[in-house]
C-alpha positions as CSV (number, residue, x, y, z in Angstrom):
1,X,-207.6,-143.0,184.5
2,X,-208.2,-146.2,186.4
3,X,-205.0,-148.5,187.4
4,X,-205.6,-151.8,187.1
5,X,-205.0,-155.1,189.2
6,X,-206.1,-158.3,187.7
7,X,-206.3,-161.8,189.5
8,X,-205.1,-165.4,187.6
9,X,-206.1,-168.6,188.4
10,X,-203.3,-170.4,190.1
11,X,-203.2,-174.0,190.8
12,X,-200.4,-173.6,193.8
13,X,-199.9,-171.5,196.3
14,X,-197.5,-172.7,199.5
15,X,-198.7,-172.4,202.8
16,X,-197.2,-172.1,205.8
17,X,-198.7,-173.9,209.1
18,X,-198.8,-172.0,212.1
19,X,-195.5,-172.7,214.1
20,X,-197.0,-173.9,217.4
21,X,-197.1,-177.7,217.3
22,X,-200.3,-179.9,216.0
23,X,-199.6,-182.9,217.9
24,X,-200.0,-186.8,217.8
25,X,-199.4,-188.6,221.0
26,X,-195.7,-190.1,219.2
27,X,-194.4,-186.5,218.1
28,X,-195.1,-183.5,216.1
29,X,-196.8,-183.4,212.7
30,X,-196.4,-181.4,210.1
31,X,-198.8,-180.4,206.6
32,X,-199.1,-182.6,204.4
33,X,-198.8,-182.4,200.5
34,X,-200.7,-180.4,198.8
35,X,-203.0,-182.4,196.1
36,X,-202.2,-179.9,193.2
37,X,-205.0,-181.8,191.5
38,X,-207.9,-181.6,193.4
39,X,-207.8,-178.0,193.6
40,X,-210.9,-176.3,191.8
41,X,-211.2,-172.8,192.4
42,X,-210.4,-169.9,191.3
43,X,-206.9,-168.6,193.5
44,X,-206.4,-165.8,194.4
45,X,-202.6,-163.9,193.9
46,X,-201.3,-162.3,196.9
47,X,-199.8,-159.2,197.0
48,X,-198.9,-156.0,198.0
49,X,-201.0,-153.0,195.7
50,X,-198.7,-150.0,195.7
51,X,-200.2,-146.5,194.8
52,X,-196.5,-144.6,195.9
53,X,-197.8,-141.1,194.6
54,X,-201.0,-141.4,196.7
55,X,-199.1,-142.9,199.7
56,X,-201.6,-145.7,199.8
57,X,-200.6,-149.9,200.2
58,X,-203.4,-152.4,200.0
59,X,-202.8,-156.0,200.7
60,X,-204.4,-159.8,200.5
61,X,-200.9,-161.2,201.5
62,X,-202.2,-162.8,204.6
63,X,-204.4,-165.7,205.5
64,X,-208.1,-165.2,205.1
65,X,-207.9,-162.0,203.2
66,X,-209.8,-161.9,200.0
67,X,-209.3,-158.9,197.0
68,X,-210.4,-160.1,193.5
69,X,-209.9,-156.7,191.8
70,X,-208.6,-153.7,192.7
71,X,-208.9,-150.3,190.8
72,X,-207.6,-146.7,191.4
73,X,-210.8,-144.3,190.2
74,X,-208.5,-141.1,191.9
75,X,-205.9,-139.8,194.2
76,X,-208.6,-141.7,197.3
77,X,-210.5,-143.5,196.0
78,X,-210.1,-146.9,195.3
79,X,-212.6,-149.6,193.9
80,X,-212.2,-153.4,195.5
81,X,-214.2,-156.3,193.2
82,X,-215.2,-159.0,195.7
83,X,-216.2,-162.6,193.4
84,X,-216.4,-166.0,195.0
85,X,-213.8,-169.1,194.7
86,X,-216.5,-170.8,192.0
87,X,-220.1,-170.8,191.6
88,X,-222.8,-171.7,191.9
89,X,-222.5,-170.9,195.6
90,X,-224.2,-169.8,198.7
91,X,-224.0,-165.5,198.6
92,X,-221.5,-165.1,201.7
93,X,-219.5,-162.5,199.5
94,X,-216.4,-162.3,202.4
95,X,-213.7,-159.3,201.9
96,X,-210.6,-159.5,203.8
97,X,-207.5,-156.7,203.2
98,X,-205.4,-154.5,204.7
99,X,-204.4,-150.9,204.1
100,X,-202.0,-148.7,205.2
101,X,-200.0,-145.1,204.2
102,X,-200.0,-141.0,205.0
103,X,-201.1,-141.0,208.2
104,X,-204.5,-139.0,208.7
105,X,-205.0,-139.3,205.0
106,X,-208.9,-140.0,204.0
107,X,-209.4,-143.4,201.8
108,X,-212.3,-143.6,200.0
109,X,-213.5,-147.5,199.5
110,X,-216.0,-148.7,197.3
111,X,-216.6,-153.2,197.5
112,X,-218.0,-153.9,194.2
113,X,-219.6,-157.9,193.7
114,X,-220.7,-158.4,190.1
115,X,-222.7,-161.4,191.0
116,X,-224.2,-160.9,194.3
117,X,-224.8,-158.0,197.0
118,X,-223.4,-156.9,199.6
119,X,-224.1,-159.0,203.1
120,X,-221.4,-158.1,205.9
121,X,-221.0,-155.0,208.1
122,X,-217.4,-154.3,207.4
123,X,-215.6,-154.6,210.3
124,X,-211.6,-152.7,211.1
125,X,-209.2,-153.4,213.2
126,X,-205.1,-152.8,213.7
127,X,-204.4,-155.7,216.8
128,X,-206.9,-158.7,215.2
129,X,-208.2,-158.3,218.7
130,X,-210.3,-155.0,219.0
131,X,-212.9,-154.8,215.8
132,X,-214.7,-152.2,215.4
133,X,-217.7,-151.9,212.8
134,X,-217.5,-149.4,210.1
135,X,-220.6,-147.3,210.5
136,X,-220.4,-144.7,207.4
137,X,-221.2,-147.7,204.7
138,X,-223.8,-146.7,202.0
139,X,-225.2,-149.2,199.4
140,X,-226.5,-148.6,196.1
141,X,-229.7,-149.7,195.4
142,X,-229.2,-153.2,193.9
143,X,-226.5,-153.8,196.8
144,X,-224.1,-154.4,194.8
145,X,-221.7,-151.7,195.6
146,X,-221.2,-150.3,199.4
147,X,-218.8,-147.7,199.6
148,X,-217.5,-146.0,203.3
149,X,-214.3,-143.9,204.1
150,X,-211.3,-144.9,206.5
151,X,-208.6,-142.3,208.1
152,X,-205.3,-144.3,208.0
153,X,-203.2,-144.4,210.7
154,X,-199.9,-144.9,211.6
155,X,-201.1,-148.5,212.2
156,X,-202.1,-150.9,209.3
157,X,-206.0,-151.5,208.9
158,X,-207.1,-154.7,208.7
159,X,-210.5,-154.6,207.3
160,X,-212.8,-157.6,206.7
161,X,-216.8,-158.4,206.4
162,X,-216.2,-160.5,210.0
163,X,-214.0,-160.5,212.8
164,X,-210.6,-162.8,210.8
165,X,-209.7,-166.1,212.6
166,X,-207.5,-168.3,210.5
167,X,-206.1,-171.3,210.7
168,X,-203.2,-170.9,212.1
169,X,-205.1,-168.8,215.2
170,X,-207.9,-171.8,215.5
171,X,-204.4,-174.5,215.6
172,X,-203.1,-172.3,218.6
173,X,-206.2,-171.8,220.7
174,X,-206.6,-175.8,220.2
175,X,-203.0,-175.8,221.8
176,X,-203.6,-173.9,224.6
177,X,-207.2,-175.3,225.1
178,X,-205.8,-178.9,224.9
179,X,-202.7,-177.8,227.3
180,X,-204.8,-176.0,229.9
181,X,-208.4,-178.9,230.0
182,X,-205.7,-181.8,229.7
183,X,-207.5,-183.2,226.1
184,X,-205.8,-185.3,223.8
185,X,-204.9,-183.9,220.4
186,X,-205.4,-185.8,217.2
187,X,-204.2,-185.0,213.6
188,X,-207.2,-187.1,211.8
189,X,-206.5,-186.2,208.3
190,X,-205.4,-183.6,205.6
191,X,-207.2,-181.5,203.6
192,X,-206.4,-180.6,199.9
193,X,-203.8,-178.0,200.8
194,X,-202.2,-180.2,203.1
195,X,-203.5,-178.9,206.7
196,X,-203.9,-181.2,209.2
197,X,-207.6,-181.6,210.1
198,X,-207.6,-181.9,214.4
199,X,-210.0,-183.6,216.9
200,X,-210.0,-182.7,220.6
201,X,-211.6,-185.1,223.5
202,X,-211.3,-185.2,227.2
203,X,-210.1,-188.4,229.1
204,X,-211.7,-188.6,232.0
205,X,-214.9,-190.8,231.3
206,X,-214.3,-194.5,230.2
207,X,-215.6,-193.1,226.7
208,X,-218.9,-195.0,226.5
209,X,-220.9,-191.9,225.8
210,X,-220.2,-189.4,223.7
211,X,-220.7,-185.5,223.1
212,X,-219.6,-184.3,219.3
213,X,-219.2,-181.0,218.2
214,X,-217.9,-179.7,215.2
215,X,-217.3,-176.1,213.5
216,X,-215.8,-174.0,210.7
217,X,-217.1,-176.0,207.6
218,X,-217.8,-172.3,205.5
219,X,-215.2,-170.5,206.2
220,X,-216.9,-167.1,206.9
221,X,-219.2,-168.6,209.9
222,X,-217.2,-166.9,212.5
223,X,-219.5,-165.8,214.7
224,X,-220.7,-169.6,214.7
225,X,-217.2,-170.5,215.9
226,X,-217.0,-168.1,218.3
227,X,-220.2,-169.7,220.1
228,X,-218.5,-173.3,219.7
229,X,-215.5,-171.9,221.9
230,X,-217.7,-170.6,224.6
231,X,-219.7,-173.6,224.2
232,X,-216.8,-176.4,224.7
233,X,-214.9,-174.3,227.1
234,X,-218.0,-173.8,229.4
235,X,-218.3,-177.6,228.7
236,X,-215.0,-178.6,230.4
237,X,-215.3,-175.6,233.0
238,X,-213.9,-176.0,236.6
239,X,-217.1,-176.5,237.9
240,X,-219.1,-179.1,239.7
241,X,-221.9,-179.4,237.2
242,X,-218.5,-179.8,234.3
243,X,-216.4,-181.9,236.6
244,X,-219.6,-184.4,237.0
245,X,-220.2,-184.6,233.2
246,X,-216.8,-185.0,232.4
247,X,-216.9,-188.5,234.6
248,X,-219.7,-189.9,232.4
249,X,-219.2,-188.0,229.2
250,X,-216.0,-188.0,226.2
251,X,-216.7,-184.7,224.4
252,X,-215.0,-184.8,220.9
253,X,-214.4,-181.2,219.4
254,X,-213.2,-180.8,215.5
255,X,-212.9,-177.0,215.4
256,X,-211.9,-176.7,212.0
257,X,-212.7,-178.7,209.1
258,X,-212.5,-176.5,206.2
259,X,-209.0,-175.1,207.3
260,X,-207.7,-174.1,203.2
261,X,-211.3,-172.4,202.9
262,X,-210.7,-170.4,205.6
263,X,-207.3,-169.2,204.9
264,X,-208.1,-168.8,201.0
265,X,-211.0,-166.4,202.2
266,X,-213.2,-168.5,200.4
267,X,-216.8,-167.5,201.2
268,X,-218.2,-171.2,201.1
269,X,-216.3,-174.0,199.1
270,X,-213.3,-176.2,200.3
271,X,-210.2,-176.3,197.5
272,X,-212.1,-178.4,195.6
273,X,-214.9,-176.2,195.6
274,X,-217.1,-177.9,197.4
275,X,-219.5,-177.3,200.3
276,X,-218.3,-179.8,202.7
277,X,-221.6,-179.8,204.6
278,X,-223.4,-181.4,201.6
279,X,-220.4,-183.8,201.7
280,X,-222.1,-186.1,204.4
281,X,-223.5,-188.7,202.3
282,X,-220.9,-189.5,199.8
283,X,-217.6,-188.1,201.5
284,X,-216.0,-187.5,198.2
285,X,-213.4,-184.8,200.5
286,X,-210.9,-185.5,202.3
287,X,-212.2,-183.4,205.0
288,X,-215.6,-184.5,206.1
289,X,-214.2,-188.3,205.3
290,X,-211.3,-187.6,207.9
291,X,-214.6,-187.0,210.2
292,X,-216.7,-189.6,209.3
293,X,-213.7,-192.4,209.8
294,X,-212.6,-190.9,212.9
295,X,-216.1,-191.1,214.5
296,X,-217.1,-194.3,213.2
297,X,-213.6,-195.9,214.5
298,X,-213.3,-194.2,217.5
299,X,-217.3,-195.3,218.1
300,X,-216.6,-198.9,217.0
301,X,-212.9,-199.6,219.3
302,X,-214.9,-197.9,222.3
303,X,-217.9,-199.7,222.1
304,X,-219.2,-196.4,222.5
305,X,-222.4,-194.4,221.9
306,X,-223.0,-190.5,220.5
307,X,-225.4,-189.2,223.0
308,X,-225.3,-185.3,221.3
309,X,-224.2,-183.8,218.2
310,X,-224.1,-179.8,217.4
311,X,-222.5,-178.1,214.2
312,X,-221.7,-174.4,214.8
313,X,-222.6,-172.0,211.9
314,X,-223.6,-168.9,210.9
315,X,-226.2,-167.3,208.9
316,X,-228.3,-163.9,208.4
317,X,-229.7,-164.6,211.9
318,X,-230.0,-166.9,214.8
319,X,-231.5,-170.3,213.6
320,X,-231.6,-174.0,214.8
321,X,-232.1,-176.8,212.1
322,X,-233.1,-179.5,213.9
323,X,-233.8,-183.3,212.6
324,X,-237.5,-185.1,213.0
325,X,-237.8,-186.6,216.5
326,X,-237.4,-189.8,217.1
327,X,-237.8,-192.2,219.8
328,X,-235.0,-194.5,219.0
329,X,-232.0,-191.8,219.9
330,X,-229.7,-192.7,222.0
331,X,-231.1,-190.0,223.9
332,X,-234.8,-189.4,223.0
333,X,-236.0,-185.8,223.5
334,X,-232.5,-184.0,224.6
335,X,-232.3,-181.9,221.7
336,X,-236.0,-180.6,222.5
337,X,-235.3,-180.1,226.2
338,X,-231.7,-178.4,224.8
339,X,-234.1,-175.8,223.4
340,X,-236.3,-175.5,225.5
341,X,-233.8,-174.6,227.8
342,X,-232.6,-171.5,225.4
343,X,-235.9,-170.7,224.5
344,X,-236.3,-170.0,228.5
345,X,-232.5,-168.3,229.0
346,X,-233.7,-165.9,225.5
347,X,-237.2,-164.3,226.8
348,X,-239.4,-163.3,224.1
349,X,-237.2,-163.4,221.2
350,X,-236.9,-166.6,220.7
351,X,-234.3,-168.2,218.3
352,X,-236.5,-169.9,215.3
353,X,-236.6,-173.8,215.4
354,X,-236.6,-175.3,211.9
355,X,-236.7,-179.0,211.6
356,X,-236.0,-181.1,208.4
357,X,-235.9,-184.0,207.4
358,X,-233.2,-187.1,208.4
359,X,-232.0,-188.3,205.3
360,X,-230.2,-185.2,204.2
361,X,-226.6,-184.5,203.3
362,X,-225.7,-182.6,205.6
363,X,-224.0,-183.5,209.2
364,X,-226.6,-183.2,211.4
365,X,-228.6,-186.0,209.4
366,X,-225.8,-188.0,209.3
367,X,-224.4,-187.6,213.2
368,X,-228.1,-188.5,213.6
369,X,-229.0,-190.8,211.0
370,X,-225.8,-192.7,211.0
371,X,-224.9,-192.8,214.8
372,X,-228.1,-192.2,216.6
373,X,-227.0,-189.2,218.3
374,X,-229.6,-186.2,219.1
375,X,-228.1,-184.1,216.8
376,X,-228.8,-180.5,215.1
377,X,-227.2,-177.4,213.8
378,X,-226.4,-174.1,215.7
379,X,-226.4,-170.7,212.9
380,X,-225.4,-168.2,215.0
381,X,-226.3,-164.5,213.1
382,X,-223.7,-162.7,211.2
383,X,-224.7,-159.7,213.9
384,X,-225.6,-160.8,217.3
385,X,-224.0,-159.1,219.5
386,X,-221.1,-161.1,220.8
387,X,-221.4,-160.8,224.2
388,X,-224.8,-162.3,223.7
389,X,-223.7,-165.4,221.8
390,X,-221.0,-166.2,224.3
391,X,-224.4,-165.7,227.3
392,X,-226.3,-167.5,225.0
393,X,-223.4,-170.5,224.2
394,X,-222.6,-170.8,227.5
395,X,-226.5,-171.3,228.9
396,X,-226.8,-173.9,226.4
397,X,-224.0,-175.7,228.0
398,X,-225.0,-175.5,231.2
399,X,-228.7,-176.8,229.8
400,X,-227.0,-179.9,228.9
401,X,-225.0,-180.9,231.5
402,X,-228.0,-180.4,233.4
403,X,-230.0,-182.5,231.4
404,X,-226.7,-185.1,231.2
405,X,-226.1,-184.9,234.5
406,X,-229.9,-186.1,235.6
């Protein structure tokens, strides 16, 4: 006999920031309101799933976790239905949860996705730190089901299709980062849930010329965000070739956009279930207008220029898009050079190049379109090896300070 745990649609949840401080330069700020209202998906209850005979707990009370359905089939095994926020959407079918009981006691999991198939290597972990991939998964034929078996221990498992990094975990890296580089921190806007949407730059140039990177806009792009860390942190290094860019160069860093997607475990779609990177055209969200506004003003009281533009995400496999070259940049040819220079750092297996066109709707057009910036978009694959994206972010910084720095 199958038990039974069935999801609503809710149209409020509370959230709790994290508790390290998002910062203007007056004082502290907190979340804002939640717009009840603009919220257009499909919530998700959280909970604790209690199977006391079996001495088995699963839970989705956490930020970024994601359980649609979950069923008892017998004493260990235990079937987990994984749907997204609304459709129709981009198949990034994310599964977040953790689980816990008996120690030593064999669970049997089976992800079911009745609309799409399986895509991410379940990953486990008990510190949010150390993740290990789960190597005993098998799929059915059609993908849509991939079942594998965990040992609990006396530790909970926290299992997920990537490595988790919330909101509240990207807010307190931007605090430390901020603290230890000496950047401002700027709240620039809210999104629907009320989370403060936060811009980092450096200070040290007379902010003339400008270096923008973004990140986070689909909530399961971690690996993408992971390369953007290495990327700005190698940007604002304590080295010569860093220290000399940072005289002539304000870099601008909004590490997370789509902060109630993230924490909702959405797989693509803000609260209003939307993809906020085909938001750059009519910036109907409050998100990517919080961006636009910001740039545009900051651009306008500096008398300022966007040299560079990169979007970290993340897809099946490494891929650039880049926009059609053109000689009217403000820096012609430093997004070819930029690749060139990875293309060189990579060997033989080269990351694809895929150029399109400049009048799209997504942010690369615009950052290039709009402000004349060199501008393209970083996917970073849902498997490279992470060592290798960090080698391969940090090269790419190097590349262009060196081409900056000229």
């Amino acid at each position: 006999m199958k038990i039974k745990h069935s999801f609503f649609y809710l149209t409020l949840i509370p959230f709790v920031i994290s508790s390290c401080a998002v910062k203007r330069q007056t004082g502290e700020v907190k979340t804002a309101k939640i717009d009840e209202a603009a919220i257009k998906i499909a919530r998700q209850q959280k909970q604790i799933f209690t199977f006391k005979d079996q001495g088995v707990y699963f839970s989705n009370n956490f930020p970024s976790a994601r359980i649609n359905q979950l069923e008892k089939e017998n004493d260990s095994t235990y079937s987990i239905t994984i749907k997204s926020e609304n459709r129709p959407i981009n198949p990034s079918p994310w599964f977040a949860f953790k689980v816990w009981g008996t120690p030593h006691k064999n669970v049997y999991i089976n992800l079911k996705y009745p609309e799409d198939k399986h895509r991410y290597e379940p990953k486990v972990t008990t510190n949010y730190v150390d993740w290990k991939n789960i190597t005993n998964v098998k799929l059915s034929t059609d993908k849509k089901q991939a079942n594998f078996k965990v040992q609990l221990s006396t530790d909970t498992l926290i299992i997920a299709a990537q490595e988790i990094i919330s909101a509240a975990q990207s807010y307190q890296w931007m605090d430390k980062f901020a603290e230890e580089r000496s950047l401002n921190k700027q709240v620039i806007g809210y999104s629907i849930g009320g989370k403060p949407i936060v811009a980092l730059n450096t200070i040290k140039s007379d902010g003339k010329k400008i270096i923008v990177v973004l990140s986070r806009q689909h909530p399961p792009e971690v690996s993408g965000y992971m390369a953007m860390v290495e990327f700005v942190e190698t940007l604002t290094g304590n080295t010569e070739e860093a220290r000399n860019f940072l005289k002539n160069y304000e870099l601008v860093i909004i590490p997370m956009v789509n902060p109630d997607g993230v924490d909702e475990g959405n797989w693509r779609h803000s609260f209003a279930g939307v993809d906020l990177n085909r938001d750059w055209t009519d910036f109907k969200q409050p998100e990517t207008k919080a961006v636009k506004e910001y740039l545009l003003n900051k651009v306008k009281q500096q008398n300022a220029k966007v040299y560079f533009a990169l979007d970290f995400h993340s897809t099946y496999n490494d891929v650039l898009y880049t926009n059609e070259y053109r000689k009217d940049t403000n820096k012609p040819g430093l997004v070819n050079n930029w690749i060139k220079g990875l293309h060189d750092f990579e060997g033989s297996k080269k990351t694809e190049v895929k150029p399109s066109g400049n009048g799209g709707n997504v942010s690369k057009a615009w950052l290039g379109r709009v402000l004349n910036a060199e501008a393209l978009t970083y996917e970073v694959g849902d498997n490279t090896p992470r060592l290798y994206l960090k080698q391969k972010a940090k090269k790419v910084a190097e590349v262009l300070m060196n081409e900056l720095n000229k």
